[in-house]
N, C-alpha and C positions, 0 to 999 in steps of 0.2 A: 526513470522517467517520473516527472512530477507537472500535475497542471491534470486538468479534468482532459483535453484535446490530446496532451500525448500520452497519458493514460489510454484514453479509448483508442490511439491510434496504433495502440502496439501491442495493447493485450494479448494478441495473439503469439506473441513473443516473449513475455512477461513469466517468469517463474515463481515468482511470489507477488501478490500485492496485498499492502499494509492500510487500511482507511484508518482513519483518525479516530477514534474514539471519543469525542465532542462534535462529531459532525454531525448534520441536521442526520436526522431518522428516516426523511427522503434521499437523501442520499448516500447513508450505508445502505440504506436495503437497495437502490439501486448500483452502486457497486458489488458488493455481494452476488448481485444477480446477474450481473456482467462477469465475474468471476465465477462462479459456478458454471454458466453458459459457455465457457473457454475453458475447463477447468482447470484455473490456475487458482494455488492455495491461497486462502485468505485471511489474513490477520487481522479483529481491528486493534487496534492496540496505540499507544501515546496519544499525544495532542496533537491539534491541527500545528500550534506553534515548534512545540516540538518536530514533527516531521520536515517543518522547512527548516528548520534552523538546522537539523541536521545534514540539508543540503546548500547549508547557505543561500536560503532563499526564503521570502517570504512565506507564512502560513499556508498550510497545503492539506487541504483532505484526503487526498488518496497517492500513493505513491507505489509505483508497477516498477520491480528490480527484475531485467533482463537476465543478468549474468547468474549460471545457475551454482557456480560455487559460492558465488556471494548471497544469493536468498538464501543458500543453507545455514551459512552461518548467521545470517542475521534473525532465521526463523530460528535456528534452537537456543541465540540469547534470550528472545522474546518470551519463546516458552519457558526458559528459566528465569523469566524477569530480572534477566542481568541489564536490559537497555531502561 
């Protein structure tokens, strides 16, 4: 899920979410704080361009991955800075 609206609308379902790491500073610490609050893991990591282009979409602040063998893998490339 990508976009601010289905981000927050699914977090509760969300096994990883990734914020961008050029996002304003109001709005990592406000995802951050939405994730913590749900505790689901949080990464910030790439760009806003980056995150959407990776979903073939326009730039994207925050992106919430449902599926939980897919967060895993996509959290231990991040942490090995293979993405």
């Amino acid at each position: 899920m990508s976009g601010d609206f289905a981000v927050r609308a699914n977090i509760t379902k969300a096994k990883l979410m990734i914020i961008a790491k050029d996002a304003s500073e109001r709005i990592k610490q406000e995802y951050l704080r939405i994730g913590k609050s749900n505790k689901v893991p949080t990464i910030v990591a790439l760009s806003k361009e980056e995150l959407g282009s990776a979903l073939g979409k326009s730039p994207r602040a925050a992106v919430a991955i449902l599926d939980n063998n897919f967060a895993q893998g996509v959290g231990r490339l991040l942490e090995r800075g293979e993405v």
